[in-house]
C-alpha positions in Angstrom: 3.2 -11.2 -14.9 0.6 -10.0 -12.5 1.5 -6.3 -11.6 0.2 -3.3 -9.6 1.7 0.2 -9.2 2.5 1.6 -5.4 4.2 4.5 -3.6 6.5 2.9 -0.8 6.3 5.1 2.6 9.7 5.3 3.7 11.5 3.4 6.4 10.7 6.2 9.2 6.8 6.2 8.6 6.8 2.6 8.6 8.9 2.9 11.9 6.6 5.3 13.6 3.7 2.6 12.7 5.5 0.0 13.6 5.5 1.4 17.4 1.9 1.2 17.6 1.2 -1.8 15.9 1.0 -5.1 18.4 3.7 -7.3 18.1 1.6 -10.4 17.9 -1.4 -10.8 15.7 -4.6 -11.8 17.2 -6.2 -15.1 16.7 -7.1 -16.1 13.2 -5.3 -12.9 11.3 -1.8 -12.7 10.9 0.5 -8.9 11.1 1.7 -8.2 7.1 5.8 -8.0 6.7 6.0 -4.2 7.0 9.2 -4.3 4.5 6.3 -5.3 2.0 3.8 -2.0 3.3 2.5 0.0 0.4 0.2 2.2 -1.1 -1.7 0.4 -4.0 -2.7 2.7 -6.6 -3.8 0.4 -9.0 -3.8 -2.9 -10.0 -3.0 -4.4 -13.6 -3.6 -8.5 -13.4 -1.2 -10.4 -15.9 0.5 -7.2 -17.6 3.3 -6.8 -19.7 5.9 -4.4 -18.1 7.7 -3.3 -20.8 4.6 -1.4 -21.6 3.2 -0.3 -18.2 6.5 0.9 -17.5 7.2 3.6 -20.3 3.6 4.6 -20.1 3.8 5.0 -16.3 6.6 7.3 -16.5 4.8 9.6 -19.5 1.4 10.1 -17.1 3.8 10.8 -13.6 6.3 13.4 -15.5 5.4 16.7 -14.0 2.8 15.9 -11.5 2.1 17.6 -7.8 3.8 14.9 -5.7 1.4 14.7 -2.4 2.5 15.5 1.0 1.8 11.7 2.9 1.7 10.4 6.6 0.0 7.2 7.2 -2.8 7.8 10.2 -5.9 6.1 11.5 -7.3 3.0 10.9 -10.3 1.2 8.4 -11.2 -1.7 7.7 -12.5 -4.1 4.5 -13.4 -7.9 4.8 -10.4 -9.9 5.9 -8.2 -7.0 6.4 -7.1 -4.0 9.1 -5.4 -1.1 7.5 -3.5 1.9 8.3 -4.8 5.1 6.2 -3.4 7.8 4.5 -4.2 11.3 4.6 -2.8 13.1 1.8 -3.5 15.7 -0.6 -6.6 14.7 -2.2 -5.8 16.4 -5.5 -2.1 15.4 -5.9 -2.9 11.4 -5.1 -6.0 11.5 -7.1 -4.0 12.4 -9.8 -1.5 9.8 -9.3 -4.0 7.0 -8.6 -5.3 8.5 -12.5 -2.2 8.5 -14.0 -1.1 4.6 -12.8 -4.8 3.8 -14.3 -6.3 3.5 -10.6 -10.1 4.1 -10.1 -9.9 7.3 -8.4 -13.6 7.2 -7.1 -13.5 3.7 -6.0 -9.9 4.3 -4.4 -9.0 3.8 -0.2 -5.5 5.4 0.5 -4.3 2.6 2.8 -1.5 0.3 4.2 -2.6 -3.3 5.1 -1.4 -4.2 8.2 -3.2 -7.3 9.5 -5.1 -9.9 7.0 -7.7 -12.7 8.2 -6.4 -16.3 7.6 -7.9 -18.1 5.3 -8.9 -21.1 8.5 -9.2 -18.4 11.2 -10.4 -21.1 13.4 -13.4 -20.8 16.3 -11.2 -18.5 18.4 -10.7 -16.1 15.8 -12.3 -12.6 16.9 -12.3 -8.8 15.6 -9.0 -7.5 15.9 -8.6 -4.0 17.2 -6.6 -1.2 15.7 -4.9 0.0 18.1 -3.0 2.6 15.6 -6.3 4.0 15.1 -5.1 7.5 16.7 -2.0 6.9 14.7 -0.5 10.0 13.0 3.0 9.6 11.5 5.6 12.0 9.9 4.9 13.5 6.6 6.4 12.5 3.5 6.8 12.9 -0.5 7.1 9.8 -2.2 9.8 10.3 -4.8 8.9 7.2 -6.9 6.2 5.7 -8.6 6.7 1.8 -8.5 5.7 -0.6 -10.5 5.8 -4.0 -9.1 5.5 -7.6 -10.0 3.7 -9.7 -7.3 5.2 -13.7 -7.5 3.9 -16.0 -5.7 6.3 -18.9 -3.9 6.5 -21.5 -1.7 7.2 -19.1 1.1 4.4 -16.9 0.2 3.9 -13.7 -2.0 7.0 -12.3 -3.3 7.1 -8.1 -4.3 9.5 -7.0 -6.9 10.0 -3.7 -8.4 10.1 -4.2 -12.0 9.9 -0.4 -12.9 10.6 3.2 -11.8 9.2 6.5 -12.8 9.6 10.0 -10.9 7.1 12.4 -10.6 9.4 15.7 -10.8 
């Protein structure tokens, strides 16, 4: 089962992204489900969760749990994200603890993703929620989460559940 472990921002951070984020995505990227928007902390490939799980709660009990707010905007190849500001200590050590590569890590939210065929009208999207700063939150889970793929798409499922405090 291929697997990855996320915090979810909660439905009024996603909402106050949501209001600055264009309704239609431009040519040759399409806008990511926002009930899907997450913060990847790391990512396990086939994995079996029946041991991810347990070991995921053990390295979460008792850690700092980050104050979060999704603000400003980045970019990688094929994808326009919303960041996170956080406290760098408290999701370093989360990012650790889920087995993320804390020096390689990019606290972020994918919002738009390049098509695969983006076709000769396909341009350099803008990010308009680049001055974006949302409401602050602590997540209260660690998640970690099965993604299937379907015939309508990629499919997230939360296959396990451990709390930080």
């Amino acid at each position: 089962m291929r697997l990855f472990t996320a915090l979810w921002p909660p439905p009024e951070a996603v909402a106050a992204l949501l209001a600055d984020v264009p309704d239609a995505a431009p040519s040759g990227w399409r806008r990511t489900d926002p009930s899907t928007w997450h913060v990847t902390l790391a990512f396990h490939g086939e994995a079996d969760p029946d041991v991810l799980g347990p070991r995921l709660e053990r390295e979460v009990r008792g850690l700092h749990v980050p104050r979060l707010r999704l603000a400003g905007a980045g970019a990688f190849d094929g994808v326009r994200w919303a960041g996170v500001e956080a406290d760098p200590q408290g999701l370093d050590a989360l990012v650790a603890a889920a087995g993320g590569d804390v020096a390689r890590f990019v606290a972020h939210v994918t919002v738009l993703r390049g098509r695969t065929r983006p076709g000769p009208d396909a341009a350099d999207p803008a990010t308009p929620w680049a001055a974006h700063r949302g409401p602050w939150w602590r997540p209260e889970e660690v998640l970690l989460v099965a993604s299937e793929q379907g015939r309508a798409g990629v499919r997230y499922r939360v296959v396990h559940r451990a709390a930080p405090a």
